[in-house]
N, C-alpha and C positions, 0 to 999 in steps of 0.2 A: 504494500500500500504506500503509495509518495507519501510524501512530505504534506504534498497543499491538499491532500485527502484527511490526513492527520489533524492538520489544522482547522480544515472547515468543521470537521467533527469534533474535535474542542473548543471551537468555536460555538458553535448552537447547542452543546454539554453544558461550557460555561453560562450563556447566556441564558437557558433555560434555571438555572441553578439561580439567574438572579432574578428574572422575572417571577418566578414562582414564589420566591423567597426561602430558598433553601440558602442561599448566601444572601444574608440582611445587609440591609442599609447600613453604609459607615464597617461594614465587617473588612478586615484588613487578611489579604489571603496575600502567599508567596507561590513565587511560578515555580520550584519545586513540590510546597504544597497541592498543585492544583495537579501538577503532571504525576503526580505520583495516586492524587484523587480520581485519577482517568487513567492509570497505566499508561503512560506516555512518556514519550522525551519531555526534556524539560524546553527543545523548537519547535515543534507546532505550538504548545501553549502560547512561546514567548508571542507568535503571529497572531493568534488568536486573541492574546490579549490589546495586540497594537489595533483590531481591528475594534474589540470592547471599550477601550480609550475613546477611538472614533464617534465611535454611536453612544459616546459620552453612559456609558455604563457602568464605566471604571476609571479610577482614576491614578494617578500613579504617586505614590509615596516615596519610592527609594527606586535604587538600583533595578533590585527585583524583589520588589513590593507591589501591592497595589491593596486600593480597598474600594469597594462599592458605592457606588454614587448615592447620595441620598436627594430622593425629587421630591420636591415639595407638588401639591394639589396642581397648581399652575404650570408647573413643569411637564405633569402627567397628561393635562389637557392640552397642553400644547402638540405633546407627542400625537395623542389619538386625534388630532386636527390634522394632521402629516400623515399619520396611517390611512384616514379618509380619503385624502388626495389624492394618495397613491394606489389606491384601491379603485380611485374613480379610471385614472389614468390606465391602469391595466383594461380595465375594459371598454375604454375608449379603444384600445389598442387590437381587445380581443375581436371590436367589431369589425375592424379591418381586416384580419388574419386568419381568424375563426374558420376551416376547412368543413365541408358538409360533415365528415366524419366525427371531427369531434361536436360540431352541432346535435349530430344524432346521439352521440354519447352523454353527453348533458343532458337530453329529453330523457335517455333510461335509466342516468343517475336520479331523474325528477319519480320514477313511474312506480323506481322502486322505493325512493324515498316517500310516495305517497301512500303505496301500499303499508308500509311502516307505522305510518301516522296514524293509519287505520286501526290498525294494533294496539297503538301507546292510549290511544283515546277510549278502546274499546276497555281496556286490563286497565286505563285509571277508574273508569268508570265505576267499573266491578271491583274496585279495591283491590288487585292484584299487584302482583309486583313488575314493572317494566324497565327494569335494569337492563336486561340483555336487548329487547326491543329500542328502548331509545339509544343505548351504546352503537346499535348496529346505524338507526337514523344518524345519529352524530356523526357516525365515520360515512354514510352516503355524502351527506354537508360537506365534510374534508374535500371527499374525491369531487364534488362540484365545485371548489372554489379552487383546487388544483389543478382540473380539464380547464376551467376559466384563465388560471394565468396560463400552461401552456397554450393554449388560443391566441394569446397575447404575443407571442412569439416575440419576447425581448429582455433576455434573461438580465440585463443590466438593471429594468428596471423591478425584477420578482425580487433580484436583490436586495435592492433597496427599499421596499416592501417588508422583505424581513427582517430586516435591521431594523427596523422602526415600529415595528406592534409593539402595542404596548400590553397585550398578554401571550405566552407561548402558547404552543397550541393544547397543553397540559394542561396547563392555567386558564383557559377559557374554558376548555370541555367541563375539568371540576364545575366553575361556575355557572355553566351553562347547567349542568346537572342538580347543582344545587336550588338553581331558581324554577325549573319545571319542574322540580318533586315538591316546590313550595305553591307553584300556580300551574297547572298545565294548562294554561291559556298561554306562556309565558313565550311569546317571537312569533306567536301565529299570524298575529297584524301586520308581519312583513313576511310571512313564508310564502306567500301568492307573488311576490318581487323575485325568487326567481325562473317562474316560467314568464314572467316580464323579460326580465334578461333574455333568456334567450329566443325569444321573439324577437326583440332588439336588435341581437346579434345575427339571428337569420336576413332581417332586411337593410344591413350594415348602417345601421342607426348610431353613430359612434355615441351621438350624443345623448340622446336617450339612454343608451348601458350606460353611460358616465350617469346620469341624472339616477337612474334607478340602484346603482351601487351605491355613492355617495348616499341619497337617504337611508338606504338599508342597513349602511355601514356606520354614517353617524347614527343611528336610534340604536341597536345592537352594542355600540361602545357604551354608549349613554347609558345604558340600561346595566351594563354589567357594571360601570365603574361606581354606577348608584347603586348596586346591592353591594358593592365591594365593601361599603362604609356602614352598612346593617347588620346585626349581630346575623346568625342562621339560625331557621324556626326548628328545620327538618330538609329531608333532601329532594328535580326538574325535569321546555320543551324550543328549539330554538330554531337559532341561523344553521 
């Protein structure tokens, strides 16, 4: 395995580690620390870290020190206004590139996704347990917003996409899950946005996918970063 294979993979190891908060705010790690935390050299860390510096995630204290940035409210919102953007931007992008193929692939991720839904709504109903059901919705969602950025065909910009969420995708599903076991009403008011999408994308509507992501994307931040701040009742239905 190279070197920049090494690194991308401590790379989104570390950074999952800080969005989740397995490494807290102001926590002060060393890049033998971290490579030895990942079975690694102590070089892909050191890249990995130059690139967590970047995306202002970490900060550097010494030589080979560093500690985790601490964001204040403002800092957080600022982020998730830049995650939006760039989220609009890929599917402005996916409307141009979007091949019938993977058009049709987003319709079957929707069909099985809907079949799902059917499920999670039928077993909340009936008081049953929808852990495996909605686990399985959650990861249809994944592979839809994953068929979406390749559509996009511009890896520079998936990039910078990921660097800038401001929950990994661990940290969102927890919360996603959290909040549909407390409401199963809970992202259904946008889950009809995306067979929007890709209607959209079928009739190269750049604009329109940008307009239909951006809402989708800012009410779904909104939504998770306001329950981030409420104690939890019990455990959730979503993006």
């Amino acid at each position: 395995m190279s070197n920049d294979t090494l690194a991308d993979r401590a790379y989104r190891a570390i950074r999952d580690a800080v969005t989740t908060g397995e490494l807290r705010p102001g926590q002060k790690v060393t890049e033998r620390g971290l490579a030895e935390r990942l079975s690694v050299s102590p070089t892909p860390v050191r890249e990995a870290i130059r690139r967590l510096e970047q995306d202002g995630l970490l900060e550097r204290t010494g030589p080979r020190t560093v500690k985790v940035t601490s964001f204040g409210d403002i800092a957080v919102q600022d982020l998730a206004e830049v995650e939006v953007a760039l989220r609009g931007m890929v599917a402005r992008f996916a409307a141009r590139h979007a091949s019938p193929a993977q058009l049709d692939q987003l319709d079957a991720i929707l069909d099985d996704a809907d079949d799902l839904l059917i499920v999670v709504k039928q077993r909340h109903q009936a008081g049953q347990d929808v852990s495996r059901y909605l686990s399985r919705l959650l990861d249809a969602m994944q592979r839809f917003n994953d068929v979406v950025e390749s559509c996009a065909g511009n890896p520079v910009l998936v990039r910078l996409l990921d660097q800038t969420r401001v929950f990994s995708w661990s940290e969102r599903r927890s919360r996603l899950i959290e909040r549909i076991n407390q409401d199963d009403t809970f992202g259904l008011d946008r889950y009809a946005s995306h067979r929007a999408l890709v209607r959209a994308l079928r009739v190269r509507d750049s604009a329109a996918a940008e307009a239909i992501v951006i809402e989708d994307a800012r009410g779904g931040l909104g939504d998770l970063l306001a329950g981030a701040t409420k104690p939890a009742t019990s455990a959730p239905m979503a993006r």
